[in-house]
Backbone as numpy.savetxt, mean C-alpha at the origin, in Angstrom:
# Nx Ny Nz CAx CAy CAz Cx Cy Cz
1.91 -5.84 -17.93 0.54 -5.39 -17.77 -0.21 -5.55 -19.08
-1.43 -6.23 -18.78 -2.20 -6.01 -20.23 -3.84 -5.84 -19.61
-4.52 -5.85 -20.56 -5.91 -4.93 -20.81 -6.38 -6.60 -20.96
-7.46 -6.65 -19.56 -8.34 -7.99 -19.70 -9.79 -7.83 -20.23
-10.43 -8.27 -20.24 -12.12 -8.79 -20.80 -12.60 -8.87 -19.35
-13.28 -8.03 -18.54 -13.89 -7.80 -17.36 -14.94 -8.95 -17.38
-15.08 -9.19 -18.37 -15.96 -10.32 -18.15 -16.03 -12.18 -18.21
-14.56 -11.96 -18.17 -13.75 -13.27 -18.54 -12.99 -13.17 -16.95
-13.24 -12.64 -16.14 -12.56 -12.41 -14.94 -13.47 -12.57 -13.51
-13.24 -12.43 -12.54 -14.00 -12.58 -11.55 -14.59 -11.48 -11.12
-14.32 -10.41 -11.74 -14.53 -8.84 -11.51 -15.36 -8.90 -12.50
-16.56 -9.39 -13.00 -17.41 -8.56 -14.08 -18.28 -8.36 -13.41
-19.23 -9.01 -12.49 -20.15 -7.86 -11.74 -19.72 -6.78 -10.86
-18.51 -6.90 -10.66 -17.89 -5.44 -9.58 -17.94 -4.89 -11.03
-17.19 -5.06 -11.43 -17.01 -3.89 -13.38 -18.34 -3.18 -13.08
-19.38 -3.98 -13.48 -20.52 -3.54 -14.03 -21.14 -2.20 -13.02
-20.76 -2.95 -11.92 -21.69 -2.27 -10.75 -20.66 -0.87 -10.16
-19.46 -1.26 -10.15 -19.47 0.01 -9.82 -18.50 1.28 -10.72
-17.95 0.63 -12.06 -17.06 1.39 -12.37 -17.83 2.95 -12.94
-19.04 3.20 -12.97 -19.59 4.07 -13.19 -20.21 4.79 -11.99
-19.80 4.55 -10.50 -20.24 4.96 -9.27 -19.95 6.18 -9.27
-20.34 7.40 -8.61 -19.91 8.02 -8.30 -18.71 8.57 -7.14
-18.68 7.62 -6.21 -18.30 7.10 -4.76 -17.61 5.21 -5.04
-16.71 5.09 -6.01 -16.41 3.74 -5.67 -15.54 3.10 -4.94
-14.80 3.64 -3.94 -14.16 3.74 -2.98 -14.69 3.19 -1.62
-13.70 2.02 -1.33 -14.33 1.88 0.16 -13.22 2.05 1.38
-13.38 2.25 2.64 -12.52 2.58 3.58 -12.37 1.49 4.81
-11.20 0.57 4.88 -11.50 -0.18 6.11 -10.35 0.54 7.03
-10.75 0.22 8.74 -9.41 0.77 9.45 -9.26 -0.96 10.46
-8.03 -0.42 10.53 -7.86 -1.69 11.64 -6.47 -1.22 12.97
-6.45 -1.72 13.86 -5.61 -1.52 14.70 -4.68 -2.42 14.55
-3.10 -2.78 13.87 -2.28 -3.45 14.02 -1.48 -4.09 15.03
-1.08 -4.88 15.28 0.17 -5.02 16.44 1.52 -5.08 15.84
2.36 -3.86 16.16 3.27 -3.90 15.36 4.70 -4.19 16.16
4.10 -4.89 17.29 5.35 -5.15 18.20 6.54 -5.37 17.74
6.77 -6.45 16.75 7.59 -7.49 16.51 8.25 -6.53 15.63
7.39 -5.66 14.37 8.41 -5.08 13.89 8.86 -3.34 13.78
8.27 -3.14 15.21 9.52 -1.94 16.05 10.25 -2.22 16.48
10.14 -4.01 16.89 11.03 -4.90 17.57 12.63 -4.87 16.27
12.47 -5.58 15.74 13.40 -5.89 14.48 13.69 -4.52 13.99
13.29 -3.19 13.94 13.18 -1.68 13.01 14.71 -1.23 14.03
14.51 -1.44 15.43 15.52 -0.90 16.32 16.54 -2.06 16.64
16.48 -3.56 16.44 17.46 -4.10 16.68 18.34 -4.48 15.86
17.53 -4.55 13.93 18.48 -4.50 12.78 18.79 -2.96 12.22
18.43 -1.85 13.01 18.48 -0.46 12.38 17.89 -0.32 10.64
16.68 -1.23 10.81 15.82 -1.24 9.40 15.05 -0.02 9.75
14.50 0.82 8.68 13.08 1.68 9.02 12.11 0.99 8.82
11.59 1.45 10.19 9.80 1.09 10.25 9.24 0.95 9.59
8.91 2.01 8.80 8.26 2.23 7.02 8.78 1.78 6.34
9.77 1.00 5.91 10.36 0.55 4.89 9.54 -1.37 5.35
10.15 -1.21 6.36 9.52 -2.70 6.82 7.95 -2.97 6.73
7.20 -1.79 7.31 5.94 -1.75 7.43 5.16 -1.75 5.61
6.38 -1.22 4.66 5.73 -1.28 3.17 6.26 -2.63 3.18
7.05 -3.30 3.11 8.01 -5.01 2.71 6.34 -5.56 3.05
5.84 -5.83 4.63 5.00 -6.55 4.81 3.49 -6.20 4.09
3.18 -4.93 3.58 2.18 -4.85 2.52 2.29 -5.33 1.40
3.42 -5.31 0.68 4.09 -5.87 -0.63 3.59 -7.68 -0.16
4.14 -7.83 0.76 4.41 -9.50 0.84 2.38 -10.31 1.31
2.01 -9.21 1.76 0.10 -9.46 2.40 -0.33 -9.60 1.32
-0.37 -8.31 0.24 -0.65 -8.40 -1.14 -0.58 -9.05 -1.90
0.58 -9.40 -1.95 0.75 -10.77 -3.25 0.20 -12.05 -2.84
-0.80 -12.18 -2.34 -1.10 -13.55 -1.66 -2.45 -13.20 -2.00
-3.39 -12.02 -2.42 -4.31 -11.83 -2.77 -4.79 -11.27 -4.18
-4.75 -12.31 -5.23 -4.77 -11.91 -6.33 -5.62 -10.81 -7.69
-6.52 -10.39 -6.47 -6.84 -9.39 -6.71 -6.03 -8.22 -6.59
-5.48 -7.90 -6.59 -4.34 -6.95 -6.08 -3.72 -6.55 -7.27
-3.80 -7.89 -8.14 -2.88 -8.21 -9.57 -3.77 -7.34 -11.04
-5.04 -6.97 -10.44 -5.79 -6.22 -11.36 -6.45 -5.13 -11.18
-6.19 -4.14 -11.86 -6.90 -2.71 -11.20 -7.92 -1.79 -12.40
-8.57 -1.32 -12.06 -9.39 -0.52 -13.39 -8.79 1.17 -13.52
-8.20 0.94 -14.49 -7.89 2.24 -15.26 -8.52 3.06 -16.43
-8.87 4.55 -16.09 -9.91 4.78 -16.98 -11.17 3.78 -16.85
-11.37 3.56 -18.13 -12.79 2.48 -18.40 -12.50 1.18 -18.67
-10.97 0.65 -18.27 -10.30 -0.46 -18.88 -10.22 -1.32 -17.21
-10.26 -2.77 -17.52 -9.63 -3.44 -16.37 -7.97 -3.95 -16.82
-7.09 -3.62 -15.83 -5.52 -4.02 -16.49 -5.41 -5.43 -15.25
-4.97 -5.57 -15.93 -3.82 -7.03 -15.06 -2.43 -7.31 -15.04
-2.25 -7.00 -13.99 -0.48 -6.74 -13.76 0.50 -8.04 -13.32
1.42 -7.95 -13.79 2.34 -9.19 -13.22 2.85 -8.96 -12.03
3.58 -7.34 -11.52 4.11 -7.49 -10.36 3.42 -6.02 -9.95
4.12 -6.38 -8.64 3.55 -5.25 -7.59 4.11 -4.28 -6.86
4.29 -2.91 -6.79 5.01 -2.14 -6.32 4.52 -1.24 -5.02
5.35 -0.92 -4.10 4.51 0.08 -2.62 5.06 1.01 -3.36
4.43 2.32 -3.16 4.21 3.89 -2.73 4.84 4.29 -1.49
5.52 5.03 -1.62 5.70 5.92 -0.17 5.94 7.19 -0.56
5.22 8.19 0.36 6.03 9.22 0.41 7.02 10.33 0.86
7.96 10.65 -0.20 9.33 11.37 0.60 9.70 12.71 0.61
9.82 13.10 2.01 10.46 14.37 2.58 11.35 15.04 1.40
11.67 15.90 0.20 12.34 16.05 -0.58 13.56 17.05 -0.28
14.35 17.26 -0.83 15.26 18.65 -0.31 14.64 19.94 -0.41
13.39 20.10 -1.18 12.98 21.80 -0.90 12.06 21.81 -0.01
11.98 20.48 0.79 10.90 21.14 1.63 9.35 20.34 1.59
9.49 20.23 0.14 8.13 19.51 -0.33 7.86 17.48 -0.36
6.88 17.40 -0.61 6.99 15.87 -0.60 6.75 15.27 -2.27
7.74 14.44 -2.37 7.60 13.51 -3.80 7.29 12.51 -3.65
6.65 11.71 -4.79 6.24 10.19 -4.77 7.33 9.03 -5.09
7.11 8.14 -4.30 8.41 7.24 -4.95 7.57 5.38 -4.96
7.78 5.05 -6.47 7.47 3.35 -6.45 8.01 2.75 -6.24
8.60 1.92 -5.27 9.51 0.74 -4.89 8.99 -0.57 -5.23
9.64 -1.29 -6.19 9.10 -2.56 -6.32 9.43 -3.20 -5.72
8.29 -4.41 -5.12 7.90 -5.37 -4.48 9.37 -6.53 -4.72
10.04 -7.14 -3.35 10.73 -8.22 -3.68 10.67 -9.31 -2.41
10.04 -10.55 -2.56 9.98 -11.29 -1.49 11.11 -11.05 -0.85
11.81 -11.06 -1.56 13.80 -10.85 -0.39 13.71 -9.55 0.34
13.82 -9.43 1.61 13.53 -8.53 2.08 14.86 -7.38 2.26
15.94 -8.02 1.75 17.52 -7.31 1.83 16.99 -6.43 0.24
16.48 -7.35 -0.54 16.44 -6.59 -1.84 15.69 -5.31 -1.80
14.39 -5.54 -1.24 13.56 -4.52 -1.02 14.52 -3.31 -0.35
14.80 -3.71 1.09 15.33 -2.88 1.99 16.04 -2.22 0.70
17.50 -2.88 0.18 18.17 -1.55 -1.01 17.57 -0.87 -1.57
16.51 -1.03 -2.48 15.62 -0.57 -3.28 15.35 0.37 -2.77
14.60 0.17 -1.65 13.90 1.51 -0.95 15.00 2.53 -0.78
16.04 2.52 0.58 16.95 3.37 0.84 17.29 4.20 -0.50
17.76 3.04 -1.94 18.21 3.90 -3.00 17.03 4.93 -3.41
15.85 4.08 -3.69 15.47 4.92 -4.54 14.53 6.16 -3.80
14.51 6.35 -2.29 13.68 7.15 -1.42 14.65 8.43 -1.44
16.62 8.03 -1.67 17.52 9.19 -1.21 17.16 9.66 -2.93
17.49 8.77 -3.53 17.11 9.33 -5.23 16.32 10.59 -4.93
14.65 10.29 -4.96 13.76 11.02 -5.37 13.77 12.29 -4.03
14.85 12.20 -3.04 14.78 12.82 -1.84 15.75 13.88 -2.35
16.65 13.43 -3.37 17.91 14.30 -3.63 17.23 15.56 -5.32
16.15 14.79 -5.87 16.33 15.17 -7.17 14.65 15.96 -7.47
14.13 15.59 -6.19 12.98 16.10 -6.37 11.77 15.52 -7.31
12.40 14.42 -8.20 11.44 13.85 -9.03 10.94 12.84 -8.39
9.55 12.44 -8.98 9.14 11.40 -8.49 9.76 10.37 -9.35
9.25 8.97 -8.63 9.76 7.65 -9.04 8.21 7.04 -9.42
7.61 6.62 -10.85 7.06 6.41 -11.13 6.84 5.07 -11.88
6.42 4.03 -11.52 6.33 2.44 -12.31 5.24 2.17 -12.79
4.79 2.34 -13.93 3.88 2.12 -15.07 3.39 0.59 -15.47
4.51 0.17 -15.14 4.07 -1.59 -15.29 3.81 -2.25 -14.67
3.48 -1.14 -12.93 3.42 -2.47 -11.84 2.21 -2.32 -11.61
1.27 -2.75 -10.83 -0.14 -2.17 -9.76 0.86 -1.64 -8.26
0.37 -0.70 -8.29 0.90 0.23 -7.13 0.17 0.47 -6.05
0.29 0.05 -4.86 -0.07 0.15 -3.64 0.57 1.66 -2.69
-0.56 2.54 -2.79 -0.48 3.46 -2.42 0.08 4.21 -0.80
1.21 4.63 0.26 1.30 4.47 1.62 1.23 6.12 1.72
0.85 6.55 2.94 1.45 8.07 3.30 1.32 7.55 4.69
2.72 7.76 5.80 2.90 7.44 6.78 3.06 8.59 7.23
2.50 9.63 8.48 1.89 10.08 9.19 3.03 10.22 10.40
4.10 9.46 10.52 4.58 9.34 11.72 4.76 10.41 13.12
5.06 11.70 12.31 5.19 12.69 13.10 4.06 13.29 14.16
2.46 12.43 13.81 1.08 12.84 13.88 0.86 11.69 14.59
-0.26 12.22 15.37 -0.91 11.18 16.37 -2.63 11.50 16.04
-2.93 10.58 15.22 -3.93 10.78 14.41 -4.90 9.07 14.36
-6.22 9.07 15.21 -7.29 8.24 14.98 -6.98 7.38 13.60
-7.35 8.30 12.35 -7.62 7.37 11.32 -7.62 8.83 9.96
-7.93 8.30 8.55 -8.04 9.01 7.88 -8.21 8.32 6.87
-9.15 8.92 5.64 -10.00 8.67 4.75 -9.52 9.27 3.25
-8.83 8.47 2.63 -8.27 8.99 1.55 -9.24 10.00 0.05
-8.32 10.65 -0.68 -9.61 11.14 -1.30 -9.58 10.39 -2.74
-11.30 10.43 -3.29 -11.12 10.02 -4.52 -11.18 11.14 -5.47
-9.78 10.99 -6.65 -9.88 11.82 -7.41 -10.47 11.53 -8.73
-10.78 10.51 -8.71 -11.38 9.90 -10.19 -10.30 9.86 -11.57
-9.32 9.63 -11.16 -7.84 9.53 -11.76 -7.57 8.08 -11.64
-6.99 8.33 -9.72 -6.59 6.92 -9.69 -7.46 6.11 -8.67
-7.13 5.23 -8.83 -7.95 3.69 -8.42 -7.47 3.26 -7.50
-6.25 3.41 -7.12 -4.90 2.41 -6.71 -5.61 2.24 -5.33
-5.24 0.97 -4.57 -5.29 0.72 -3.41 -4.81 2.09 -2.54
-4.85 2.54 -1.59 -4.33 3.30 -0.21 -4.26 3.10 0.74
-3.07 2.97 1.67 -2.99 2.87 2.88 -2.51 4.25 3.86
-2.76 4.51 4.84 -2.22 6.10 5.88 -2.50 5.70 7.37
-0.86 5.59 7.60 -1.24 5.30 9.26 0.02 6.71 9.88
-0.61 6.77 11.36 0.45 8.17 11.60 0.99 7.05 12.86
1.65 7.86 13.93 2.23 7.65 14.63 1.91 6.41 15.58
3.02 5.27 15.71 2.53 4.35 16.51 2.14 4.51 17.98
1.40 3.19 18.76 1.22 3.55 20.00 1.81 2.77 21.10
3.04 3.28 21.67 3.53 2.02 22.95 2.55 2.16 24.58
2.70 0.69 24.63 2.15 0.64 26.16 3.44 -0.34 26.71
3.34 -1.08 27.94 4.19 -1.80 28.32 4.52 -2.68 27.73
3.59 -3.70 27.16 3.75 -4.55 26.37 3.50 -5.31 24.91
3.18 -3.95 24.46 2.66 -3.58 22.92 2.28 -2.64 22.77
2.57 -2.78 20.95 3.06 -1.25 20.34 2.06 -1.38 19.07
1.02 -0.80 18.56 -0.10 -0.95 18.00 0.46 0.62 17.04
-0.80 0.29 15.97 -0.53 0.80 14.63 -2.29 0.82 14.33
-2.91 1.73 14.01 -4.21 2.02 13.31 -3.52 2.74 11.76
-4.26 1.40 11.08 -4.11 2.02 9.31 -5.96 1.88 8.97
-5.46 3.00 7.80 -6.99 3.02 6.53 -6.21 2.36 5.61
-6.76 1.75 4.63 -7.02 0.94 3.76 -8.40 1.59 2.57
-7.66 2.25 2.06 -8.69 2.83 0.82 -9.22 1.93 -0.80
-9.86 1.01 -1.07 -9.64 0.85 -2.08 -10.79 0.83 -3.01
-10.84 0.50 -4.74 -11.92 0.67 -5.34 -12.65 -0.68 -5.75
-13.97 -0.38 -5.79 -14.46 -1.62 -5.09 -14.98 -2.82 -6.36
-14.34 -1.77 -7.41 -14.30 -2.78 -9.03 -12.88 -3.70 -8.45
-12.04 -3.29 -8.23 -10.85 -4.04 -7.87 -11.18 -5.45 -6.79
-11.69 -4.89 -5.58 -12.08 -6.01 -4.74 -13.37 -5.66 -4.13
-13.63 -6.94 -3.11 -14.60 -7.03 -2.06 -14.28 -6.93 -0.78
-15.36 -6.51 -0.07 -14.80 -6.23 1.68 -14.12 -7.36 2.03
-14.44 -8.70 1.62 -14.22 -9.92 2.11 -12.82 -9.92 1.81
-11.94 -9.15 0.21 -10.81 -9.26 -0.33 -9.55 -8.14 0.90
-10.38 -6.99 0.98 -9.26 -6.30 1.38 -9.74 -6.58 3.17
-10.69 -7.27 3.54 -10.02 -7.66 4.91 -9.43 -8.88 5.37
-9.22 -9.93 4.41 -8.18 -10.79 4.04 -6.87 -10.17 3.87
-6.51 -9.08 3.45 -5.16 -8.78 3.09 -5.04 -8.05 4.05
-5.80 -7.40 5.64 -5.67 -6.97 6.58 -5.28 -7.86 7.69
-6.05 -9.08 7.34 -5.60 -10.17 8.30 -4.15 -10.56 7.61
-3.65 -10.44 7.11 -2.57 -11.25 5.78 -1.34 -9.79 6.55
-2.00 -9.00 6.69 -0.81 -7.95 6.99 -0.47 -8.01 8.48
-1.40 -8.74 9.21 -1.06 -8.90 10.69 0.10 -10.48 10.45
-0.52 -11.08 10.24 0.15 -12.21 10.32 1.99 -11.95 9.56
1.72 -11.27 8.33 3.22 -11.23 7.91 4.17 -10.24 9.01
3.36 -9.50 9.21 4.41 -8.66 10.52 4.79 -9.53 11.93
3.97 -10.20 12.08 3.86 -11.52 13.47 5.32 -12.54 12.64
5.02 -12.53 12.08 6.07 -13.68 11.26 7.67 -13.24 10.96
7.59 -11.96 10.54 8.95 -11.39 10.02 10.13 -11.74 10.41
């Protein structure tokens, strides 16, 4: 990660315009089809969420905006990319955990399992400083429309929150939010990486 020149980048009129917003946050939702991989979640005994973060990791990196985020008053630029999830802990409470991003999807899968029982067993979070972090809170237990992440004026990071999927006879659909800050991208950016997240789940 290093500290770019906002204005040597494709982000200097987002810089300009909104890193001083009060509200720089934007919210898209979309309805997924997540047939294929509830399909694969129950026939390789993968988790859903583990799969459902692999294909954000893999949408993402194809949109290189993703690779730069504004921290504080700084724009950073990151080499790699890590999902968020969060985990059920042993007291009860929920911890944060960063799983880094690996096209190999066996690699990921370990990663996750290890490091979700880790922060599940020890109560600490799992925190990656060097990656851009893509934010998830999966909902599953909830049968919930949509939801609107909050801004704390801390962090920036992309967000995603989807709750419980929906079966019919012949498809099984998924409504996610998509939170992000709008120095980072454009509507045009993060609904490219919405279309980018249908297609990698169609593909898996």
């Amino acid at each position: 990660m290093r500290e770019v020149n906002p204005q040597e980048t494709t982000r200097a009129y987002a810089f300009e315009m909104w890193m001083k917003a009060p509200m720089p946050m934007a919210t898209f939702f979309k309805t997924l089809d997540v047939s294929r991989l509830r399909k694969i979640s129950l026939k390789k005994r993968m988790k859903f969420n583990m799969l459902m973060c692999w294909c954000i990791g893999r949408a993402a990196s194809q949109v290189k905006e993703f690779h730069m985020l504004p921290v504080g008053d700084k724009l950073i630029q990151y080499d790699s990319i890590a999902v968020n999830t969060i985990v059920a802990n042993s007291q009860g409470e929920v911890s944060s955990c960063d799983i880094p991003f690996s096209d190999d999807l066996a690699t990921f899968n370990a990663d996750y399992l290890r490091l979700t029982r880790q922060v599940a067993d020890t109560c600490e979070n799992h925190d990656l400083t060097d990656s851009m972090v893509i934010g998830t809170s999966a909902l599953a237990q909830f049968d919930i429309n949509g939801a609107v992440g909050m801004y704390s004026g801390v962090f920036n990071n992309p967000f995603m929150i989807w709750s419980r999927y929906r079966k019919s006879w012949f498809k099984t659909s998924l409504t996610v939010s998509f939170q992000f800050h709008h120095t980072q991208m454009d509507g045009a950016h993060a609904a490219r990486f919405l279309d980018l997240l249908q297609k990698e789940i169609e593909k898996l």
